[in-house]
N, C-alpha and C positions, 0 to 999 in steps of 0.2 A: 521454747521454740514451738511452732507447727506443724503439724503432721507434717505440712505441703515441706516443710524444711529441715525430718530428718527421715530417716531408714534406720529400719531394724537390723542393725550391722550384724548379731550372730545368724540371723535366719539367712541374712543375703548370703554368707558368707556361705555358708553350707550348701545352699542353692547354686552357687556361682561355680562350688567346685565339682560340684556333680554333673552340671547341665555344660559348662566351658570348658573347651580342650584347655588344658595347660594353665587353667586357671588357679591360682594359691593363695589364701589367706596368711595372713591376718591382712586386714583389709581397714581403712579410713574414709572417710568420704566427703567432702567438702562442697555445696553448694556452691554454683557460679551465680552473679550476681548480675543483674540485666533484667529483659523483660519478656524472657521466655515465656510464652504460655504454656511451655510440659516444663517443668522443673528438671534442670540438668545438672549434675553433680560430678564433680571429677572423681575417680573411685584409686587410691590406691595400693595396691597388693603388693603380697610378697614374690610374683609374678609380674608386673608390673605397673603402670599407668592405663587408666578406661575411663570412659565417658560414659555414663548413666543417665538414660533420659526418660521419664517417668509422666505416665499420666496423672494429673493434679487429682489427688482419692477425694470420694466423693461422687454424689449426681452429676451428669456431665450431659451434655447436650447429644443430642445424636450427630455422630458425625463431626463432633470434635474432638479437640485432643487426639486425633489418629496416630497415634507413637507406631501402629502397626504400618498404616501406609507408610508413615517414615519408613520403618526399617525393608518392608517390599522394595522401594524403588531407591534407597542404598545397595542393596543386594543384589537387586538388578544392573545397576552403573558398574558394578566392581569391577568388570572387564573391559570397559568401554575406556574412551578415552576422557569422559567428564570426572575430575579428580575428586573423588569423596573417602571420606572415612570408611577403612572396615570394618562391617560388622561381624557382632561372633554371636550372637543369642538374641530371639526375642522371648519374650515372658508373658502369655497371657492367661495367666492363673492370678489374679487381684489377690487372691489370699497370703501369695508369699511378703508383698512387703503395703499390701492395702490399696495398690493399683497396676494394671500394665503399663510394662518397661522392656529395653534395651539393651543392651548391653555394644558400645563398637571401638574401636582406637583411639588411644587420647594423639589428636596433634598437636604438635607443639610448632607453633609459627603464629604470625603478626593479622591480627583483626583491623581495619581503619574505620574510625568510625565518620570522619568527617571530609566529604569527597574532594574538598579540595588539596587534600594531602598534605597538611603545611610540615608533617613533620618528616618529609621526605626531602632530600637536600638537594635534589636537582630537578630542572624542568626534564633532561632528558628519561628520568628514571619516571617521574610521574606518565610521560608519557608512554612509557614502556609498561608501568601498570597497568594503562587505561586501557591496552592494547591486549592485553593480557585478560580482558574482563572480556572484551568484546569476543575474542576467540574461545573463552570457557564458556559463553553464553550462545555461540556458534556448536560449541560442540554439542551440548545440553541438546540442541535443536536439530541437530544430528544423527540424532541418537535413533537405532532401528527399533522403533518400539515392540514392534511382532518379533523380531530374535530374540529379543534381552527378557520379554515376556507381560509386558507391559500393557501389549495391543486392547487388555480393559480397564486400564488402570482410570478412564476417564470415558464421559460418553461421545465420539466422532460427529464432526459434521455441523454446521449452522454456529458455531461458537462464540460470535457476534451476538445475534439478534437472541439466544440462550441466554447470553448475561444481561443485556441489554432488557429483556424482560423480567430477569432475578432481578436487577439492583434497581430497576425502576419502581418493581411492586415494594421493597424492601423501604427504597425512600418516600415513596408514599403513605407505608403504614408508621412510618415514622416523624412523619414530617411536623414541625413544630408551627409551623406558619408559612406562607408563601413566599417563596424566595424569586421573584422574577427572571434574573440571572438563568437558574437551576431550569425552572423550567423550560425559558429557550434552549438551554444546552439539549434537554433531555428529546426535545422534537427537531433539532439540528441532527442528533446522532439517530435518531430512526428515520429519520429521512435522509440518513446516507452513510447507511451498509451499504456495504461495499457486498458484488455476489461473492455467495460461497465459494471462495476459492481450490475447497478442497487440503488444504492445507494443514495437517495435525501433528502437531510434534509431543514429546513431551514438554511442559511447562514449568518452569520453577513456581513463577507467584506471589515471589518476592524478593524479585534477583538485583540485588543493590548491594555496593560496595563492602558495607560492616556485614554482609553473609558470605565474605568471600576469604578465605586463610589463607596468609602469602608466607611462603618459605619464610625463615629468617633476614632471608636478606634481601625478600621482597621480590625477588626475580620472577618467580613462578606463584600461580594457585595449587594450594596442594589439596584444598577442601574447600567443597560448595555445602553451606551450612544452612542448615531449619528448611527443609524440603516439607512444614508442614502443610503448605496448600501448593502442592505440588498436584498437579493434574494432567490430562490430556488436553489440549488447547492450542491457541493458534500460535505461531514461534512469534510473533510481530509487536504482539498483546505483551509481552517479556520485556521487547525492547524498548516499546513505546514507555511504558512502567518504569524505567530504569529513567529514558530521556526526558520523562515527565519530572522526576524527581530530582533529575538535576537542575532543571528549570527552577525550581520551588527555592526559597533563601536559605542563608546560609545557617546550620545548627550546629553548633559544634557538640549538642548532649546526645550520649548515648541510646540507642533505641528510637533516635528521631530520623525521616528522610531528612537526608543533609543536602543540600542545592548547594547551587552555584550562581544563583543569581544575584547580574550585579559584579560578578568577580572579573579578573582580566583572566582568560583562561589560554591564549598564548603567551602570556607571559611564567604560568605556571608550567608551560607545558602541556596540559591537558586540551585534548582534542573540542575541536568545536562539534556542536551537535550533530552537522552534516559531514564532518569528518569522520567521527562515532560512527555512525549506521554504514558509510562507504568501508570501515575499515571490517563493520561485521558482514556484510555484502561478499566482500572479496574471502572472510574466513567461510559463509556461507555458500563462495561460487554462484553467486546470483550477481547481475548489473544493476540493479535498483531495486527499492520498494517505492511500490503506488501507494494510493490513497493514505499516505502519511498522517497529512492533516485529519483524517480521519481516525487513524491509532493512537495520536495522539491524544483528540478530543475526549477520547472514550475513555483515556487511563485517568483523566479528570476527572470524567462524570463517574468514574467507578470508585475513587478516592472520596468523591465528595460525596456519595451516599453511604460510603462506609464512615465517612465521619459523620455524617445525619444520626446514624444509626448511635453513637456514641455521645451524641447530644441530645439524644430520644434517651437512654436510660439513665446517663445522670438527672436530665429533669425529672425521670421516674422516682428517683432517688436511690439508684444504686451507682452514681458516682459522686462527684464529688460536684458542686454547685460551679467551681471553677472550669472542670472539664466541660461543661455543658457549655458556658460561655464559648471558651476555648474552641470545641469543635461545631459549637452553631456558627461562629464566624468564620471558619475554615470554609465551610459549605457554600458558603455566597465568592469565598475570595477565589477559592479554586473553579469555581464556573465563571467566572468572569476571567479567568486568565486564560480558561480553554474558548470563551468566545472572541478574545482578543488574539488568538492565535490562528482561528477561525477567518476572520477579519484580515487577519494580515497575509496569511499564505492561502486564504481561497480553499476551497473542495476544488482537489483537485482529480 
């Protein structure tokens, strides 16, 4: 095995009991399996069940792998009404088990990975889920950042035309060849930001169905999971994210956005797109969101230079000659679906 795939069980162990209330060995630890970028590990003791989340050892990029911001803005939710795991300890001494880690509650309840829920037995239940994401994603947005203590967890103000200039330089220094599509997209969205609205909430990042834990029996979210590019940002920018990727076709593999396109989705039950955002409106206490078409566009263009960027390093050769393919044609398909959306609902 990997370093990235085990732990020095007696060091943890000893670690664990000194620095955790109520913490007891003898302890196990088992890797969960998926596409984590911090390695998470279920830990079990003679005290109970924990979730272990680790920075991948080794050189890391600045500003990746933040297992610390993770465990900040768990710690800060824990009284709020956004449901997340608790935490008991962070660890940022690399020397006890070869990187920084975590320590928080193991839950135990239902992951889905693919959004149209087939293995849910009723339209009314799915739509009871769907309802269910929109008001956890309401509350997230909710959230008082200055009380809970957040108010720098990210930098305020302008959060459009900020990304909008990151992932433009980003897909340019990466760019494999001219993509036409891409770059009408890219002079469509700077020529219509929307004004600052002033508007900053905290941000998930990556708030989609398989990051969300439902009780056993699916009624409620009990955990909003992998808060790693969790930020300060605009509440819309979440939603749009979410709406986007139900757009996108249907995956049923894990670690993929899973869509919905193409599906009948009253007949599944699950809310239509403009049902979706009316129903997070009313958990929000707001009448409408404006410039839609515009939130939308942008979660396009911010998808599709993150896949640029992913078909920029396997040509490098640090992926796989397949991925490169794979995500060079993502980048043409996805800007052409944000201009045909453009096209059809108009800047509004």
């Amino acid at each position: 095995m990997s370093q990235i795939d085990t732990l020095d069980i007696d060091t943890l162990t000893g670690y664990l009991e000194a620095h955790v209330e109520g913490f007891k060995g003898p302890l196990t630890a088992s890797k969960f399996s998926g596409g984590q970028s911090n390695p998470t590990f279920k830990i079990e003791a003679a005290s109970g069940d924990y979730v272990l989340r680790r920075q991948p050892p080794g050189k890391l990029l600045k500003s990746a792998h933040a297992v610390d911001r993770e465990y900040r803005v768990l710690n800060a939710l824990a009284d709020t009404d956004v449901p997340v795991a608790k935490v008991f300890h962070l660890c940022e001494d690399s020397s006890v088990i070869g990187s920084m880690f975590y320590l928080m509650e193991f839950c135990d309840g239902n992951v889905h990975w693919a959004a149209r829920l087939k293995e849910i037995d009723s339209p009314e239940q799915r739509a009871a889920m769907y309802d269910e994401m929109a008001g956890t994603l309401a509350a997230i947005h909710r959230v008082d950042i200055d009380k809970v203590g957040l108010g720098d967890y990210g930098k305020p103000g302008n959060y459009f035309q900020r990304q909008l200039d990151r992932w433009t330089t980003q897909y340019r220094a990466s760019e494999l060849k001219t993509i036409a599509a891409m770059d009408q997209l890219i002079d469509w969205v700077a020529d219509n930001l929307p004004a600052d609205d002033g508007k900053v909430s905290l941000a998930h990042g990556d708030y989609r169905l398989d990051n969300l834990m439902f009780d056993p029996h699916n009624n409620k979210v009990i955990a909003v999971l992998d808060w790693e590019l969790s930020t300060l940002g605009h509440p819309y920018a979440d939603l749009a994210y979410q709406c986007m990727g139900l757009r996108l076709p249907v995956n049923e593999k894990p670690n993929s956005l899973s869509g919905l396109m193409g599906v009948d989705r009253e007949a599944l039950g699950i809310p239509s797109e403009q049902a979706y955002v009316a129903r997070y409106c009313q958990h929000m206490g707001i009448d409408k969101i404006d410039n839609w078409t515009f939130y939308l566009a942008f979660s396009f263009f911010r998808l599709a230079a993150i896949a640029q960027g992913v078909a920029k390093r396997a040509a490098d050769g640090n992926a796989s000659s397949k991925s490169a393919i794979e995500a060079g044609s993502m980048v043409e398909a996805l800007a052409k679906m944000a201009l045909q959306i453009i096209t059809e609902q108009g800047a509004e």
